[in-house]
C-alpha positions as CSV (number, residue, x, y, z in Angstrom):
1,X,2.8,4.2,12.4
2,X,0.9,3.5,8.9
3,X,-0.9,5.8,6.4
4,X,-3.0,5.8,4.1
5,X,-4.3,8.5,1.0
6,X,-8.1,9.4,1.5
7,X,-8.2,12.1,-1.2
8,X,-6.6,15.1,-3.0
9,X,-7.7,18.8,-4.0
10,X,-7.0,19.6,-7.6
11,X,-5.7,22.1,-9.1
12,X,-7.5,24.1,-12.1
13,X,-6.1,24.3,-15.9
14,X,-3.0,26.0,-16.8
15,X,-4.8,28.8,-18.9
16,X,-2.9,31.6,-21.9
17,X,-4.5,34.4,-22.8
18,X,-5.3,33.8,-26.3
19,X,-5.4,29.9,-26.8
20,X,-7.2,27.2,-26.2
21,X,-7.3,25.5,-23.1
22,X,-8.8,21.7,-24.1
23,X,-11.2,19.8,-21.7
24,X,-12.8,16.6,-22.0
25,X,-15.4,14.4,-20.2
26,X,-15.9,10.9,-19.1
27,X,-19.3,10.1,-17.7
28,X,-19.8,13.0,-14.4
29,X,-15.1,13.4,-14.6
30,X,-14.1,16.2,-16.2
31,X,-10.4,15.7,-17.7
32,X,-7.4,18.2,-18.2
33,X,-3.9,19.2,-17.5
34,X,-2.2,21.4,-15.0
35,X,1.4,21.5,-15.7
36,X,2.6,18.2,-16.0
37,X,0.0,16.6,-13.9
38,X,-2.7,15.1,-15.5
39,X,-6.2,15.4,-13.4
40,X,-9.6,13.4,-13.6
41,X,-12.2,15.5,-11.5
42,X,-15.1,14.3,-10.3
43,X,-17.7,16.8,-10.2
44,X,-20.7,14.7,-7.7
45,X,-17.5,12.7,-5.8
46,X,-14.7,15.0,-5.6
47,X,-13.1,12.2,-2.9
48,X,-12.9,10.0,-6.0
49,X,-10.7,12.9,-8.3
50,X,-7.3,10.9,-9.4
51,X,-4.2,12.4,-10.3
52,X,-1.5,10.8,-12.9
53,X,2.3,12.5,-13.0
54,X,3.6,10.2,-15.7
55,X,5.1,12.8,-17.8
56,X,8.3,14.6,-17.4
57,X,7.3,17.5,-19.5
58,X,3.9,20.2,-19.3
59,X,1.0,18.4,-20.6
60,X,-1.6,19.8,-22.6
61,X,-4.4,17.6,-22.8
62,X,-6.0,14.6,-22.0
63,X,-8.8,12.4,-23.1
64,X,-10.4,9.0,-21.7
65,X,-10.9,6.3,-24.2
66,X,-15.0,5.8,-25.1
67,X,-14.4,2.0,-23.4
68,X,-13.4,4.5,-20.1
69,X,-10.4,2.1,-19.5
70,X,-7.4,4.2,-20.7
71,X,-6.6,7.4,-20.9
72,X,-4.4,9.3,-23.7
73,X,-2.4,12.5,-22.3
74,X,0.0,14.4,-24.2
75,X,2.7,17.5,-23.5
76,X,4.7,20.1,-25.4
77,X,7.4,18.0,-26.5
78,X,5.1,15.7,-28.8
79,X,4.8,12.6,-26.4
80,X,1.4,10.7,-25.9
81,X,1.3,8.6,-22.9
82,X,-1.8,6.3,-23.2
83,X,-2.3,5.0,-19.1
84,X,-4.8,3.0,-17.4
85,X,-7.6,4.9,-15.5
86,X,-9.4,1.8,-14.0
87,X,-6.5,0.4,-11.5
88,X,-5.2,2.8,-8.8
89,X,-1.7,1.8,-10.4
90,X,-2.1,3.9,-13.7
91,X,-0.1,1.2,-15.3
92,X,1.4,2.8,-18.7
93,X,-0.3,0.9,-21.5
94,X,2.2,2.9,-24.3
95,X,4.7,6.2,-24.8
96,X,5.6,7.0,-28.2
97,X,7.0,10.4,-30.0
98,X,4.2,11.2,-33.0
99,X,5.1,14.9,-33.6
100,X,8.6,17.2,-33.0
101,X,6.4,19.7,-31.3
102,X,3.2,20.7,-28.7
103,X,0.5,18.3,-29.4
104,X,-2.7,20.7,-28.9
105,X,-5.3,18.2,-29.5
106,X,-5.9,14.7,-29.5
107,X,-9.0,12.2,-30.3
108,X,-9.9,8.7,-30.0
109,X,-11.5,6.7,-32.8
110,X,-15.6,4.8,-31.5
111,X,-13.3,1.8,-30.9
112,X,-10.8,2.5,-28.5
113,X,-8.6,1.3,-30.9
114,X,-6.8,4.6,-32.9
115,X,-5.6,8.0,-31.6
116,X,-4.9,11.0,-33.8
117,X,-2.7,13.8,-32.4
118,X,-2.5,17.6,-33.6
119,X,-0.3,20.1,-33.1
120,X,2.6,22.3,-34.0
121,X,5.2,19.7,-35.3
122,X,8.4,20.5,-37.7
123,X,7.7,17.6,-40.3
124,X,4.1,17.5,-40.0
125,X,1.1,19.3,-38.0
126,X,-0.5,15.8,-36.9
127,X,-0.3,11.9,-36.5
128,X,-2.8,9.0,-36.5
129,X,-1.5,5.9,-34.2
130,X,-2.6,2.6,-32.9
131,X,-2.9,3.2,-29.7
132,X,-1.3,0.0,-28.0
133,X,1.2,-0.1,-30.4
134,X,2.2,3.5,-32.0
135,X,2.1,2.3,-35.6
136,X,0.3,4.2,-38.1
137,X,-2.8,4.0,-39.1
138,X,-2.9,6.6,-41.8
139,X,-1.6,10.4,-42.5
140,X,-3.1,13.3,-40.8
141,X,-2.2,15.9,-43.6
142,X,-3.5,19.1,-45.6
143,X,-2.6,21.7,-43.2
144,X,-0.2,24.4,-43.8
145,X,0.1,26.2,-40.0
146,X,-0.5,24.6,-36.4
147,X,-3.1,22.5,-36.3
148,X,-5.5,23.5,-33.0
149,X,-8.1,20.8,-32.7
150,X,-9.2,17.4,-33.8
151,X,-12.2,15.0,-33.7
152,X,-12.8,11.6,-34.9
153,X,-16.5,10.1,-36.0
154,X,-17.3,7.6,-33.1
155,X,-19.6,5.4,-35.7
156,X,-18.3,3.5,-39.2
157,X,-17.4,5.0,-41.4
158,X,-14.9,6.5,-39.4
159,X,-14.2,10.1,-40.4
160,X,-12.0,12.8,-38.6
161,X,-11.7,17.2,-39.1
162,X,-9.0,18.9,-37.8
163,X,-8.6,22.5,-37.7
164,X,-5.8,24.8,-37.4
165,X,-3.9,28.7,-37.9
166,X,-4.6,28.7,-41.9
167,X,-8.0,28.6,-41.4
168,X,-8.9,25.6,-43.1
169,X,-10.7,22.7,-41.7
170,X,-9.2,19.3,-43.1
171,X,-12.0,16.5,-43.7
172,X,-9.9,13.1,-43.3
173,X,-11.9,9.1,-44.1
174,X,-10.7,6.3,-42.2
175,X,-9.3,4.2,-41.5
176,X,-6.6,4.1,-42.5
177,X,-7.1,8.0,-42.3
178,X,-6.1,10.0,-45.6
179,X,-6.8,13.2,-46.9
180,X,-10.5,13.7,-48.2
181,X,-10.8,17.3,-48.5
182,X,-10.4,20.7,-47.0
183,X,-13.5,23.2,-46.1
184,X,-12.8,26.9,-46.0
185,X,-15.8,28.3,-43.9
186,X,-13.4,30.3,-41.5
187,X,-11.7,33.7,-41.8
188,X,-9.4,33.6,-38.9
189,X,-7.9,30.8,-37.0
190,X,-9.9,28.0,-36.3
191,X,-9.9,27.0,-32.6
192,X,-12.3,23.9,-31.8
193,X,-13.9,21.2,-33.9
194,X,-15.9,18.7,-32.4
195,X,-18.2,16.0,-33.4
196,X,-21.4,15.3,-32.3
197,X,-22.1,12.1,-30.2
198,X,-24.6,10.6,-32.7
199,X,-21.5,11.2,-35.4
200,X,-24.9,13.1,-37.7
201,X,-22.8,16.4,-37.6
202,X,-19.9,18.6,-36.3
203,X,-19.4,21.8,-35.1
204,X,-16.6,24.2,-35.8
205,X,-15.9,27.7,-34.1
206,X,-12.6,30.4,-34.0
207,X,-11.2,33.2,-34.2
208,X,-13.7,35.2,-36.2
209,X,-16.5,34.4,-33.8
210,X,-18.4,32.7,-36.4
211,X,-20.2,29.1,-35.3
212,X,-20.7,26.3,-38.2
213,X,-21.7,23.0,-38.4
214,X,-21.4,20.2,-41.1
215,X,-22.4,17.0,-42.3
216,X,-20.8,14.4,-40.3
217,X,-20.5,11.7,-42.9
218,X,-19.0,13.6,-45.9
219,X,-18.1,17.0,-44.5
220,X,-20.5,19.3,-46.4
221,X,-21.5,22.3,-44.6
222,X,-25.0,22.6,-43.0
223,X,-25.4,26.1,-41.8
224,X,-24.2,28.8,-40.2
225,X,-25.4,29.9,-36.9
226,X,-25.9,33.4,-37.1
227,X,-28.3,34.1,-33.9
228,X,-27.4,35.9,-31.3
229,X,-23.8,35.7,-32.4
230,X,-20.6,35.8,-29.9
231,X,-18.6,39.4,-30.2
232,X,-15.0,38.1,-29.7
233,X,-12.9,34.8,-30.2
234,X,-14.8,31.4,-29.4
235,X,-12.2,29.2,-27.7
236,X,-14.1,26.0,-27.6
237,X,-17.9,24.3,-28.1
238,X,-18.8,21.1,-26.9
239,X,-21.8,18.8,-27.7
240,X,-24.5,17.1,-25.5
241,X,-25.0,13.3,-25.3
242,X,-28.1,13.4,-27.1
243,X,-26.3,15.8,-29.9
244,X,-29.6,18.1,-30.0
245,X,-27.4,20.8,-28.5
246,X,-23.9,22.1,-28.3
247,X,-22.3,24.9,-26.0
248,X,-19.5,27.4,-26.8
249,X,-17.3,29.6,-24.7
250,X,-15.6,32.7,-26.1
251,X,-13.7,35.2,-25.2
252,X,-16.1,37.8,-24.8
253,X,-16.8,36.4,-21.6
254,X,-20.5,34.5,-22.2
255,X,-21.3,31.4,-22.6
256,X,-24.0,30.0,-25.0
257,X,-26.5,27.2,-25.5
258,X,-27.2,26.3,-29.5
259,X,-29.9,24.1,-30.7
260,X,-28.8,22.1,-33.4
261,X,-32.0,21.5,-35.2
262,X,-33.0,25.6,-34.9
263,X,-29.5,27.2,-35.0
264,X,-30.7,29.0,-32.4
265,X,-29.3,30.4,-29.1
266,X,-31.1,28.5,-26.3
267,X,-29.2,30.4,-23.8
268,X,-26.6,33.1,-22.9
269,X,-24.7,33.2,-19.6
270,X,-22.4,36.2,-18.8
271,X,-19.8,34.9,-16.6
272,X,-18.3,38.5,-15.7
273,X,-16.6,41.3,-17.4
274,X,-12.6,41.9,-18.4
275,X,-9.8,39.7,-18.6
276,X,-10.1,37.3,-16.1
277,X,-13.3,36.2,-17.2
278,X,-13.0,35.4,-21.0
279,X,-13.7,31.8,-21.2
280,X,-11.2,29.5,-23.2
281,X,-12.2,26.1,-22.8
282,X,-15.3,23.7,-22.0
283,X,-16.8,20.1,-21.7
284,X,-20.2,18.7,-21.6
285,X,-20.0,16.6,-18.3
286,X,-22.6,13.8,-17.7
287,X,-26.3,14.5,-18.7
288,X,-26.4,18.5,-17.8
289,X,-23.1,20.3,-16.1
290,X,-21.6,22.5,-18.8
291,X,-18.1,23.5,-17.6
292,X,-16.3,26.5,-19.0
293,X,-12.9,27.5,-17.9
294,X,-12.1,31.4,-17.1
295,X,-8.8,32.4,-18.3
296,X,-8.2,32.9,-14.3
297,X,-8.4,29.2,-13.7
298,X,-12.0,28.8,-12.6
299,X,-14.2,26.3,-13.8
300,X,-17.8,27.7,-14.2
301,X,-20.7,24.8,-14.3
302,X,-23.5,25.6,-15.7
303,X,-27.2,23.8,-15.8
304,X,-29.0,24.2,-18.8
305,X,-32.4,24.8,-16.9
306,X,-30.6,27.9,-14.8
307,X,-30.4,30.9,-17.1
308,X,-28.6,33.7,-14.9
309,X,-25.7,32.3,-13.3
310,X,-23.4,29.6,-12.7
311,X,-24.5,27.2,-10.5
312,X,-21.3,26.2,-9.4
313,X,-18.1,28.2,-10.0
314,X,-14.2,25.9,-8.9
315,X,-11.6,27.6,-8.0
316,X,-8.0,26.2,-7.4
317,X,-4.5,27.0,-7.4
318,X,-2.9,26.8,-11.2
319,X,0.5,27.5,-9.9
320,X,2.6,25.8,-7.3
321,X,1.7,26.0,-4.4
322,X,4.4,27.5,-1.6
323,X,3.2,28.3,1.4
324,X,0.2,26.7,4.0
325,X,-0.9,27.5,7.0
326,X,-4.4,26.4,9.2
327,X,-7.2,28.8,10.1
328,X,-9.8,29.1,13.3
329,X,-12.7,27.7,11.1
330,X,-11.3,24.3,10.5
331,X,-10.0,25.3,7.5
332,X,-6.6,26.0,5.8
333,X,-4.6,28.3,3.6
334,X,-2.2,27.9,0.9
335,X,0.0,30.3,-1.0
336,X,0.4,29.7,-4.6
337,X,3.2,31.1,-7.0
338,X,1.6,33.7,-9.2
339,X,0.4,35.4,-5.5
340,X,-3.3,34.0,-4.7
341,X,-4.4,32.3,-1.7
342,X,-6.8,29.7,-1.5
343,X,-8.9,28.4,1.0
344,X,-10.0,24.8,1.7
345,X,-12.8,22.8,3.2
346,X,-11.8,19.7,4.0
347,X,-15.5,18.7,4.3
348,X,-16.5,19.2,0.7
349,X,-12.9,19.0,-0.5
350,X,-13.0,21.9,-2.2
351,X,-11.1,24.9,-2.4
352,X,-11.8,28.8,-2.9
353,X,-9.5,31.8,-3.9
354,X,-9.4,34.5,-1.0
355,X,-11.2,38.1,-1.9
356,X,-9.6,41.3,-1.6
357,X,-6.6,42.7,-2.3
358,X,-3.7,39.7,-2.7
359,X,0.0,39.4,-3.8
360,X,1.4,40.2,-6.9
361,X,3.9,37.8,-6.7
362,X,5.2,34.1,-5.4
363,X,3.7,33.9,-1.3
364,X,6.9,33.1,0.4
365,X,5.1,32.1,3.6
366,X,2.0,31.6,5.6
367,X,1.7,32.0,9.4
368,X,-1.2,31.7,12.0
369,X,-1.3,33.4,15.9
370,X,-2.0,31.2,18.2
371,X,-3.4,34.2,19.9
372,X,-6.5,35.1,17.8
373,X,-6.4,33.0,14.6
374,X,-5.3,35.8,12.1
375,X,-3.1,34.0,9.3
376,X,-0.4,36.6,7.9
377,X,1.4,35.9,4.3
378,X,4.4,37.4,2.7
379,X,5.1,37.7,-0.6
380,X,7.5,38.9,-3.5
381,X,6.0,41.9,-4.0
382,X,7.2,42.9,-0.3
383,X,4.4,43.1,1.8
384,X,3.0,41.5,4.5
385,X,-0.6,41.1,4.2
386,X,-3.7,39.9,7.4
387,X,-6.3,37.5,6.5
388,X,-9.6,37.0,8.7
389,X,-9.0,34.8,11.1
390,X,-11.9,32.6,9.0
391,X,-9.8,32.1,6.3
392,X,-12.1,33.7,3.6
393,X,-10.9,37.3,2.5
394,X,-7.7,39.3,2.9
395,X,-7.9,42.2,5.3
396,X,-7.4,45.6,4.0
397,X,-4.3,46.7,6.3
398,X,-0.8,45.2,4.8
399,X,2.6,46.7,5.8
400,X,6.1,47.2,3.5
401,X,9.0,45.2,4.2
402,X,12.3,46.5,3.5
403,X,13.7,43.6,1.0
404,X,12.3,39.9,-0.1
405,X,10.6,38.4,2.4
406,X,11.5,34.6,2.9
407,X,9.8,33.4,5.7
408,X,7.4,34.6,8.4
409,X,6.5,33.9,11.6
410,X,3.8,35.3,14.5
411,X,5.1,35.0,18.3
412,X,2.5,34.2,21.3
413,X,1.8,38.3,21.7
414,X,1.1,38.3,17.9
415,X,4.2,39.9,16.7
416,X,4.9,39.1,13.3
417,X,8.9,38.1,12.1
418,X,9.6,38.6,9.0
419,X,13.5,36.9,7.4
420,X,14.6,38.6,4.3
421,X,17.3,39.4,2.8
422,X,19.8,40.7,4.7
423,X,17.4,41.9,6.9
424,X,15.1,40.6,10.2
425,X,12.2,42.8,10.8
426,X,9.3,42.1,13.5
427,X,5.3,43.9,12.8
428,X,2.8,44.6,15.1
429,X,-0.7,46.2,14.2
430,X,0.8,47.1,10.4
431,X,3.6,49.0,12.3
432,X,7.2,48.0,12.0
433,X,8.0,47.8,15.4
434,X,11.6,46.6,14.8
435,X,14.5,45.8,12.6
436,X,18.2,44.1,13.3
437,X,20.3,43.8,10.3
438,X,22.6,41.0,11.3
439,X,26.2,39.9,10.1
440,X,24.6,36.7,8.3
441,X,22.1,36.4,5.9
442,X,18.6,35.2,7.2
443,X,16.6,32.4,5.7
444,X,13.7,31.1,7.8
445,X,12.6,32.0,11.1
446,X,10.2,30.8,13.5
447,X,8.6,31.9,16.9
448,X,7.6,29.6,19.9
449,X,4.8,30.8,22.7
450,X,7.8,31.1,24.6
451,X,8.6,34.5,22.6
452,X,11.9,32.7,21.4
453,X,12.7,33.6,17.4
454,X,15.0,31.7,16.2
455,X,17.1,32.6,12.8
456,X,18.7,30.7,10.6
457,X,21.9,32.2,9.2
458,X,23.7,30.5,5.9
459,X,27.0,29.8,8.2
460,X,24.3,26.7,9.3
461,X,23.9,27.9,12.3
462,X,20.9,28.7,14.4
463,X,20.1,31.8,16.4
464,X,18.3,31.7,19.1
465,X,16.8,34.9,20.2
466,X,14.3,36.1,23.4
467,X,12.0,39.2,22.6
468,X,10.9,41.5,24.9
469,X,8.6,43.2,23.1
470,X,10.9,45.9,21.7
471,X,14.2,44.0,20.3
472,X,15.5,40.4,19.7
473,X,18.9,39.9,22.3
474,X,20.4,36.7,21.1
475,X,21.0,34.2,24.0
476,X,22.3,31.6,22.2
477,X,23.7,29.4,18.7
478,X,22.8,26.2,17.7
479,X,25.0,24.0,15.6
480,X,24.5,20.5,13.8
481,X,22.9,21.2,10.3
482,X,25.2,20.4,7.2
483,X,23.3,23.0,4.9
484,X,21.8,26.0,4.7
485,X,19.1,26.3,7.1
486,X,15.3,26.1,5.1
487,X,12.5,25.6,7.7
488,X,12.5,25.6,11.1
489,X,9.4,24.8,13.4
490,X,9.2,24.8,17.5
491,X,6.8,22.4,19.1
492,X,3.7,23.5,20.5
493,X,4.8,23.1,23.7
494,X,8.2,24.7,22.8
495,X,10.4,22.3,24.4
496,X,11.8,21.4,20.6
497,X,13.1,23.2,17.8
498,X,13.4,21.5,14.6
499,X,15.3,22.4,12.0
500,X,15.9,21.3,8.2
501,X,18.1,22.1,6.0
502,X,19.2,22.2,2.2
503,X,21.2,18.9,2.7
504,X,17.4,17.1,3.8
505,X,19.1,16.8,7.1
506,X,16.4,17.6,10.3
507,X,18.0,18.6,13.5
508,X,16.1,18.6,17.0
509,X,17.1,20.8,19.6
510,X,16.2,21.7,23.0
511,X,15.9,25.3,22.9
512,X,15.2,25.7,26.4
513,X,18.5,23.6,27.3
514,X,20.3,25.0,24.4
515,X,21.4,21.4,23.5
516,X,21.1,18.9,20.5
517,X,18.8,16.7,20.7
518,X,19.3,14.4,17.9
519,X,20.8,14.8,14.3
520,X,19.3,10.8,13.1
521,X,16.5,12.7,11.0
522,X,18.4,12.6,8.0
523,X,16.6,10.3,5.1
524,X,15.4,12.7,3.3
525,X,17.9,13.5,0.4
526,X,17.2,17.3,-1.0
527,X,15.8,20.6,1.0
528,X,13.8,20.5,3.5
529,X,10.9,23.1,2.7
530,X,7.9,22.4,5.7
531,X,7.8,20.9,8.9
532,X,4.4,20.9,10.9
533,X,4.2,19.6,14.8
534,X,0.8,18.1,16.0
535,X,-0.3,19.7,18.8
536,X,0.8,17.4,21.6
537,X,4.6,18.0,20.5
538,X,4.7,14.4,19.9
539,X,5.2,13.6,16.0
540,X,6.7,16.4,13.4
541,X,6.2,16.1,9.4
542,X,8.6,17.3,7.2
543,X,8.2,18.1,3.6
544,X,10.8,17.9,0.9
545,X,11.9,18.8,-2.1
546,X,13.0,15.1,-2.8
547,X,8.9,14.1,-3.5
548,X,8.9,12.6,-0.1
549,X,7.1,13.6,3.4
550,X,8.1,12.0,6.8
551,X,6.7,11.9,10.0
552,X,9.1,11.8,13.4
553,X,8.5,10.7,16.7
554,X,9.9,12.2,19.6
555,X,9.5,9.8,21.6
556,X,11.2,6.9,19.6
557,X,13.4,8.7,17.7
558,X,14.5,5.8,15.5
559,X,11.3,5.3,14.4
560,X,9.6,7.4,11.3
561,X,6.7,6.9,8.5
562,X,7.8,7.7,4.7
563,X,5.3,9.1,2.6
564,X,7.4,8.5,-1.1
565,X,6.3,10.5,-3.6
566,X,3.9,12.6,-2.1
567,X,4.6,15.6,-4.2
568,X,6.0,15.1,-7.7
569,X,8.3,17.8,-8.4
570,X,8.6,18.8,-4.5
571,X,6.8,19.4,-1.7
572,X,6.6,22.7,-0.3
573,X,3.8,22.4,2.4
574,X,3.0,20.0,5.0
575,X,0.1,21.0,7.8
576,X,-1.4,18.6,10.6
577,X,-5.2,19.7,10.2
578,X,-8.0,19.2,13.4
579,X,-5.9,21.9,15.3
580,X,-2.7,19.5,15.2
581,X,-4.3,16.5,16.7
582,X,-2.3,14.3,14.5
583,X,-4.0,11.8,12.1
584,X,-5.0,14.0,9.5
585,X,-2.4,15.5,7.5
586,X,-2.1,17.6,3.9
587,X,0.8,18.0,1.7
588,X,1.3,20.4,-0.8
589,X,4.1,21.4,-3.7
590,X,5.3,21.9,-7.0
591,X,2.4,20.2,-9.1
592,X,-0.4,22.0,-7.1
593,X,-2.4,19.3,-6.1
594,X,-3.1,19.1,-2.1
595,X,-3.1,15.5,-1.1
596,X,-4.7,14.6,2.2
597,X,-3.5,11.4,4.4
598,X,-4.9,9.2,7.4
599,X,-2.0,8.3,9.7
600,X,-2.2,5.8,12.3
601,X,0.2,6.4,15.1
602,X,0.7,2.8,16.8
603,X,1.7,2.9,20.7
């Protein structure tokens, strides 16, 4: 067996209400961070979207140098990692420590050459660095709160504005960059400076919704725009290549075009209304997509020549994702950790958060009947919820369960098992239908078209159970795991039941002989979390929360394929998509990010 990596699905921007959430473009890639995975999207080619998981801490933001060869990514702890873009190997170029605190922005100088980092540091609010060597190259200073944003003058002279909390925009020459003077425009905190392509001007915006821009060669303000003006915070503005026009995003949920020469409002786009659709970030990507980012996670793209809408709106987990599970439509599901479910389309590789009424919390689990495609989920909050068989919208009929749900399952007559704690309860039609309340404590469960639950209880053992359609009578226990029992799966054709554990050991048994099988699936070293059969009962994948995914044969049972490092952080989902037919398989986990894989299974 071989394999190889023919794409991912990203995830969308960690957002917080009431900050900034930093973007950036290279050419048609739009560049951020979601926790401590650093993603470059392509918006015409999303096959060609890369991931980097260098850093051990959150990140916060990214940038790609103007040559396009390296990128500079930074996280809360005041580390820049500057990493090749161009090889597949992300080779890291440097690492160094240039604040004590989050670094919120960062910029590279016209050259490639010089990086200046701001943020919320204990000595000082910002740092100017080499960037393949981390010595200075000048003091970043003037400011006496958090520094939010930064921009540097492409063109000689180099010149760089930062802006921060005490409302003060701090005009720096270069380089070596020193203190040149500081421009008090602003009432409120500042939020975004950015200079214009051309380096002619740059534009500033914040807190007290006010929009200015200045001269981008010694600083001195230009105007005001005061057109049309924005009613509530402006998170962010960002310039087009041919700096006649900048964009900014604000929290009262619009979006708006500016002409630079005018100062006047081009255009105004409402995204939505409330919360979830303040906008708190955006980037000017190639010749005409304007991306803004919702404070839900979605990135709106805009085309200057549409006026009424969006003309493309991303949505993707920003959370871990937990849980996945296929649909009838081709498709498949994944649970995330704040209680959303997305679907995806493997044929645009894109994905789309599920309308109607959702979880409130973590989705603990994902399952699909075999019988007539609808996908059930479980979550925190205690319910179990039905989606459309298609995959697109939560149905409105959910059911209570009695304590946390950890796993779920749906049996061949499309009764749905639900393990919690303390607790096994089965569902059919929204009704509970039964409920046993056994001597152990239940952790996973699963249900073969053979109508045979099987339990997990923490002694390590395995119960197997036959269902009549009224109760679960327990016919027999299975014994060979070494931990506590976390995912259990029976083959298609139910003649095996795997099951891992927290040790990373994988059992197969013989359900229908009551017998082990084999206990030399053991490489992985940490929890099992996901197993998925294909649908010919021949290969299983297992997903772990030691990064790696492995894939079993039944028939040579020596024989496996390691996937290392398919998940940084963990995986928590593996699913065999084309109905199961093998060849195609998606893993899922801790960093969000859904990473696709070709495997080849040699005869």
């Amino acid at each position: 067996m071989s394999y190889k990596k023919t794409g991912l699905y990203p995830p969308n921007p960690i957002t917080t209400r009431g900050v900034s959430t930093k973007l950036s473009s290279s050419k048609d890639k739009v560049v951020y961070t979601s926790g401590r995975t650093v993603l470059i999207r392509d918006l015409k080619n999303p096959a060609l979207t890369t991931a980097y998981s260098g850093h051990i801490q959150n990140a916060t933001v990214a940038r790609i140098s103007p040559s396009g060869y390296y990128c500079a990514s930074a996280d809360i702890t005041g580390k820049v990692n500057v990493w090749d873009v161009v090889g597949e190997d992300q080779v890291l170029k440097g690492e160094y420590r240039v604040i004590s605190g989050r670094v919120n922005d960062l910029a590279w100088d016209g050259e490639s050459k010089r990086i200046i980092a701001v943020g919320d540091g204990k000595e000082k609010f910002g740092a100017a660095f080499m960037m393949d060597t981390g010595s200075s190259t000048g003091e970043i200073i003037g400011h006496s709160k958090v520094v939010n944003a930064v921009s540097i003058r492409h063109q000689r002279p180099f010149r760089a504005a930062t802006a921060g909390d005490d409302n003060q925009i701090v005009f720096h020459s270069g380089a070596p960059y020193k203190y040149e003077k500081t421009i008090k425009t602003h009432t409120k905190f500042i939020q975004d400076v950015q200079y214009a392509p051309s380096g002619d001007n740059f534009a500033s915006v914040g807190s007290d919704a006010k929009v200015f821009i200045y001269d981008g060669k010694t600083g001195d303000t230009v105007a005001e725009f005061t057109d049309s003006p924005h009613k509530g915070t402006i998170f962010a503005c960002s310039w087009s290549p041919d700096s006649k026009s900048f964009f900014t995003s604000s929290a009262d949920c619009t979006v708006k075009l500016w002409d630079a020469q005018t100062q006047k409002a081009v255009t105004t786009w409402t995204v939505g209304s409330g919360v979830n659709y303040q906008q708190v970030g955006n980037t000017w990507s190639g010749q005409s997509d304007l991306v803004s980012l919702s404070i839900s996670g979605d990135l709106n793209v805009f085309d200057p020549r549409t006026a009424d809408k969006p003309v493309r709106v991303l949505s993707a987990p920003q959370r871990s994702v937990t849980a996945i599970a296929p649909t009838s439509s081709g498709t498949f599901l994944t649970g995330t950790a704040d209680g959303r479910v997305y679907a995806y389309y493997p044929s645009t590789q894109e994905s789309k958060v599920l309308e109607g009424e959702g979880h409130s919390n973590n989705v603990s689990g994902l399952a699909a009947s075999s019988k007539d495609g609808t996908v059930y989920s479980a979550g925190y909050d205690d319910r179990v919820r039905e989606i459309s068989p298609d995959g697109t919208s939560f149905l409105p009929a959910s059911v209570s369960t009695s304590t946390q749900p950890k796993s779920i399952a749906v049996a061949d007559d499309s009764t749905v098992f639900v393990a919690e704690i303390g607790v096994v309860e089965a569902f059919r039609s929204n009704q509970k239908v039964f409920e046993q309340k056994p001597s152990y404590q239940p952790s996973a469960v699963a249900a073969s078209a053979a109508s045979l639950p099987s339990e997990e209880r923490h002694d390590r053992k395995v119960r197997l159970s036959e269902w009549d359609g009224k109760a679960l009578k327990e016919v027999a226990v299975l014994e060979g795991n070494q931990g506590v029992v976390s995912a259990l799966a029976f083959s298609p054709d139910g003649k095996y039941l795997a099951s891992g554990d927290s040790s990373g050991k994988l059992i197969l048994f013989d359900p229908k002989e009551r017998k082990l099988v084999t206990t030399r699936w053991a490489h992985h070293t940490a929890r099992i979390n996901s197993l998925s059969w294909t649908a010919d009962s021949a290969h299983c994948a297992s997903g772990s929360l030691d990064t790696h995914v492995y894939i079993w044969s039944v028939s040579k049972l020596m024989k496996n394929i390691p996937i290392k490092n398919a998940g940084p952080g963990g995986v928590n989902g593996v699913l065999w998509l084309d109905g199961g037919k093998g060849g195609k398989l998606v893993s899922s986990g801790f960093d969000g990010v859904v990473r696709a894989w070709e495997v080849v299974f040699h005869t």
